[in-house]
C-alpha positions in Angstrom: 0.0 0.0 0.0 1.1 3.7 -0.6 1.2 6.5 1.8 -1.4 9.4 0.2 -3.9 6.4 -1.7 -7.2 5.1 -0.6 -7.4 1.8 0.2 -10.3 0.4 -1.7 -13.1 -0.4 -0.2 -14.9 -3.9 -0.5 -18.7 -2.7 0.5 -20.0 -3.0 -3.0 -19.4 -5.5 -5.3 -20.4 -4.9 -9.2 -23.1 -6.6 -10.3 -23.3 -9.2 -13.2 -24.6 -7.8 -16.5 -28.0 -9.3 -16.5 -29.1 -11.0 -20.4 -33.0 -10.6 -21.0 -34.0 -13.7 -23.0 -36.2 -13.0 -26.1 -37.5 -16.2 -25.1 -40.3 -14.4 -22.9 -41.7 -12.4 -26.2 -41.7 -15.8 -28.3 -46.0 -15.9 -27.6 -46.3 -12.2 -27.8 -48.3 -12.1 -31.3 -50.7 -14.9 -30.2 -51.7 -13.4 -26.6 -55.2 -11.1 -27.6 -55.1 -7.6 -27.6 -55.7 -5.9 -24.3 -59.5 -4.5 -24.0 -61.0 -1.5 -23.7 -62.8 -1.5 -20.1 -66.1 -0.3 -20.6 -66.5 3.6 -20.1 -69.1 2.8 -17.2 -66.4 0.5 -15.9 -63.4 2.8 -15.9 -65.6 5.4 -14.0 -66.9 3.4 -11.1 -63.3 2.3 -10.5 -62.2 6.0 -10.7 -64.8 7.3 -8.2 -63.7 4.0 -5.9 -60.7 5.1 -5.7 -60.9 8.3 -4.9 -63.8 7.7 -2.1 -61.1 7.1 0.0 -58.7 10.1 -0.5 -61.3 13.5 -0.7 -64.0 14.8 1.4 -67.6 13.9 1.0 -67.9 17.5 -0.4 -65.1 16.6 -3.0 -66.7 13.2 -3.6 -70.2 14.8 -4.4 -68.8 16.9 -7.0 -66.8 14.6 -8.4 -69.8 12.4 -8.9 -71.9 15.2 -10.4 -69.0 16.0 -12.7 -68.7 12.3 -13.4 -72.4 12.1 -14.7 -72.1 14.7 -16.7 -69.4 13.3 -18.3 -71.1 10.0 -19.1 -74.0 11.6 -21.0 -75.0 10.0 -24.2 -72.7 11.8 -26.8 -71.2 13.4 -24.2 -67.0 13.8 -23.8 -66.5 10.3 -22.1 -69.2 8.5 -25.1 -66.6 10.8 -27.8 -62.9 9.7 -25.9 -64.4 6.2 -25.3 -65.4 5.5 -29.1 -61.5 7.2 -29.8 -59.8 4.3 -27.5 -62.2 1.6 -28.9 -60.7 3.3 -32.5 -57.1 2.8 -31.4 -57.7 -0.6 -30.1 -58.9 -1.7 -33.6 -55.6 0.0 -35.3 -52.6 -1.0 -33.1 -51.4 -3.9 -31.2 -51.4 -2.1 -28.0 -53.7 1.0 -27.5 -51.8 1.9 -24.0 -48.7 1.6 -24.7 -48.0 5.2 -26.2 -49.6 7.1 -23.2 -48.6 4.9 -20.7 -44.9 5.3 -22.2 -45.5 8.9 -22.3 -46.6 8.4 -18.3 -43.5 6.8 -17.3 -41.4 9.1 -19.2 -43.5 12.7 -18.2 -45.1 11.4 -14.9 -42.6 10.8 -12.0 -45.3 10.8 -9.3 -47.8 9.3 -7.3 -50.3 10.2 -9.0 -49.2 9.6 -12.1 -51.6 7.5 -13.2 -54.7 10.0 -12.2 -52.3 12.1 -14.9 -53.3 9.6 -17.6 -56.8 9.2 -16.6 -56.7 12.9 -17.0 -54.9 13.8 -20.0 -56.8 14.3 -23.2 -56.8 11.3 -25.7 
C-alpha cells in the first residue's frame, strides 16, 4: 500500500450484467389484444378510488362531474369510441400514453395524470 492512496473499499461488489432472454416475447403475437374497459367500468373504479382520499364534499362533486361526463354523446361517449378506435388500429392502445406516463409522470399520481390527460 502507498502512503497518500485510498485503500479500496470492499462494500460494493459490481453486479453481473443481466441478459433478457427473447424467449419471454416468443407468444407475444398470439396473446389477444388488451381491452378497452367499458366507459361505465373505468368510472366506477375512478370514483372507488378516490372515495377514500377527498371529502364527502369533493366526492359529491366529483360524482356530479362524473355524470355529466357520461352523457350519451357526451365527452366520455366521444374519448371512449377514440380508444375503442385505437384498439382496432394498433397492437397495443396503451402503450403510447402509458410510455409517455413513465417518461412525463414521476409521481404518485401519475396514473390519475393519464386518466386525466386528453386522448
Amino acid at each position: 500500500t502507498r502512503t497518500g492512496l485510498v485503500k479500496p473499499c470492499r462494500l460494493l461488489s459490481p453486479l453481473p450484467v443481466v441478459q433478457i432472454s427473447e424467449r419471454p416475447l416468443v407468444h407475444q403475437e398470439s396473446l389477444p389484444k388488451l381491452p378497452v374497459p367499458p366507459l361505465k367500468q373505468t368510472c366506477a373504479r375512478y370514483l372507488a378510488s378516490l372515495e377514500p382520499l377527498i371529502s364527502e364534499e369533493e366526492m359529491t362533486h366529483t360524482r356530479e362531474l362524473m355524470a355529466e361526463f357520461l352523457q350519451p354523446g357526451g365527452v366520455g361517449e366521444r374519448l371512449q369510441k377514440s380508444l375503442e378506435r385505437r384498439a382496432r388500429k394498433t397492437e397495443n392502445w396503451v402503450r403510447k400514453k402509458r410510455t409517455l406516463l413513465c417518461v412525463r409522470e414521476r409521481d404518485v399520481n401519475g396514473f390519475l395524470f393519464l386518466c386525466h390527460k386528453s386522448l
